[in-house]
Structures are given as C-alpha cells and as structure tokens.
BALO-463852 format. One record per residue (C-alpha): x, y, z. Coordinates in pm, whole numbers, plus 50000, padded with zeros to 5 digits. Layout:
! BALO-463852
<pt x="X" y="Y" z="Z"/>
...
END
This chain:
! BALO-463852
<pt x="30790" y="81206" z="66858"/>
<pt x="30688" y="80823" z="66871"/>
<pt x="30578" y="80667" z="66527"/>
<pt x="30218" y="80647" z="66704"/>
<pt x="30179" y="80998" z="66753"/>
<pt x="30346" y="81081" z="66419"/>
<pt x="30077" y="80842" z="66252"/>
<pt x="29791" y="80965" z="66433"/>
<pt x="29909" y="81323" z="66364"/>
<pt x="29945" y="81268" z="65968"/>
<pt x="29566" y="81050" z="65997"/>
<pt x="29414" y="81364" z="66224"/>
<pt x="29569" y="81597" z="65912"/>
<pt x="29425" y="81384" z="65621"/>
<pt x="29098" y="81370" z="65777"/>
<pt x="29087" y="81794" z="65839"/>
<pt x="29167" y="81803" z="65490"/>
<pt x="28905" y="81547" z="65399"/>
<pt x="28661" y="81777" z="65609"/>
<pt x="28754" y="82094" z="65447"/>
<pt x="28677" y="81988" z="65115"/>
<pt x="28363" y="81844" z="65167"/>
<pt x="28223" y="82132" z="65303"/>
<pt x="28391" y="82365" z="65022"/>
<pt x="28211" y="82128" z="64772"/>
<pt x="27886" y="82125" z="64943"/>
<pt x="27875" y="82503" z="65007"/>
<pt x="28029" y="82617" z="64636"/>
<pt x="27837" y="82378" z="64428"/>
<pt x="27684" y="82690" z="64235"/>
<pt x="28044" y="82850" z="64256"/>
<pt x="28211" y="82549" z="64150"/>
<pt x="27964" y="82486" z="63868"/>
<pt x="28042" y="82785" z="63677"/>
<pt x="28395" y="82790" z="63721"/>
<pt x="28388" y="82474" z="63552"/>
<pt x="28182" y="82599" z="63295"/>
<pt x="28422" y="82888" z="63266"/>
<pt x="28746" y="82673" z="63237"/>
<pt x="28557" y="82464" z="62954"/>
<pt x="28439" y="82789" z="62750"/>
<pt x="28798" y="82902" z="62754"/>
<pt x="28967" y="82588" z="62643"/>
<pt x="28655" y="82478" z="62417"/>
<pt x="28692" y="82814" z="62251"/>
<pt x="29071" y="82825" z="62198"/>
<pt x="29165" y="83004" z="62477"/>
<pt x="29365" y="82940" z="62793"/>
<pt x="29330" y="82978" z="63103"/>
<pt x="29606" y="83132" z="63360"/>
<pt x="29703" y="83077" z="63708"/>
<pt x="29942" y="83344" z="63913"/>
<pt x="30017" y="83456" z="64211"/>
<pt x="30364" y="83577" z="64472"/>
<pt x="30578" y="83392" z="64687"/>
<pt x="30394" y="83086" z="64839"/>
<pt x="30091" y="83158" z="64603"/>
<pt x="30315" y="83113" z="64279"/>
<pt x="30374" y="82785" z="64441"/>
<pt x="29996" y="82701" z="64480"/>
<pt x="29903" y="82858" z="64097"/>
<pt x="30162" y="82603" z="63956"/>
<pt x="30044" y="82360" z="64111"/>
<pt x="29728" y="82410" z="64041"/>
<pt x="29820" y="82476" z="63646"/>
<pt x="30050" y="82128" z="63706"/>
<pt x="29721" y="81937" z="63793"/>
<pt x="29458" y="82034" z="63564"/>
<pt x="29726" y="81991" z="63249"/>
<pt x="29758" y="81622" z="63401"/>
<pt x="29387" y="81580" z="63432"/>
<pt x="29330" y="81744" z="63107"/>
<pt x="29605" y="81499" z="62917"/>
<pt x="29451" y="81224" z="63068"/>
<pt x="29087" y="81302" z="62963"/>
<pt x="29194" y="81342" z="62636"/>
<pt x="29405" y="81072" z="62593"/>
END
C-alpha cells in the first residue's frame, strides 16, 4: 500500500469514528445523562463503580476503567 492510500485510509477511519460518536451522543443524550448521574451517585456516595467483561471485552472494560481513573485524577487534581 502507497503512503497516500494508507493516509487516506487512517483519515476515512478517524472520520467513521468521528461519525459514530456524534450520532451515539445525539441519540443517547437521555441515556448518557443518567449514566453520568449514576457514575457520580456511586463515587459521590463512596462507592465504586466496576467494569468487566471476556476476551476482547476485558480489553475494552479496562480500558474504559483506565480512562475515567485518568479523567477522574485530573478533575480532581
């Protein structure tokens, strides 16, 4: 593969992904809303809140954990 097909492949990926969110966010606003209200509860109150999953989803969970502790640290701090 030439670098210009490898760069418009990686742009033409970025902007799917840029896509995809948008329209999660604009069609799980409600959704999203109480999560968040959910995840701030938990913590607010003491408690925790826990990710899981198998094989590749382990992967995503841990990730996921991984970036809300790094948000969180940097909210607080």
């Amino acid at each position: 593969m030439d670098l210009n097909k490898a760069q418009d492949l990686v742009t033409s990926e970025l902007m799917e992904s840029v896509v995809l969110k948008k329209a999660i966010a604009d069609s799980l606003t409600d959704q999203i809303a109480r999560a968040a209200d959910w995840f701030v509860h938990a913590l607010g109150s003491g408690g925790k809140v826990l990710s899981l999953g198998n094989g590749g989803s382990a992967a995503d969970a841990q990730h996921i954990a991984a970036e809300l502790v790094g948000r969180f640290d940097q909210m607080e701090g």
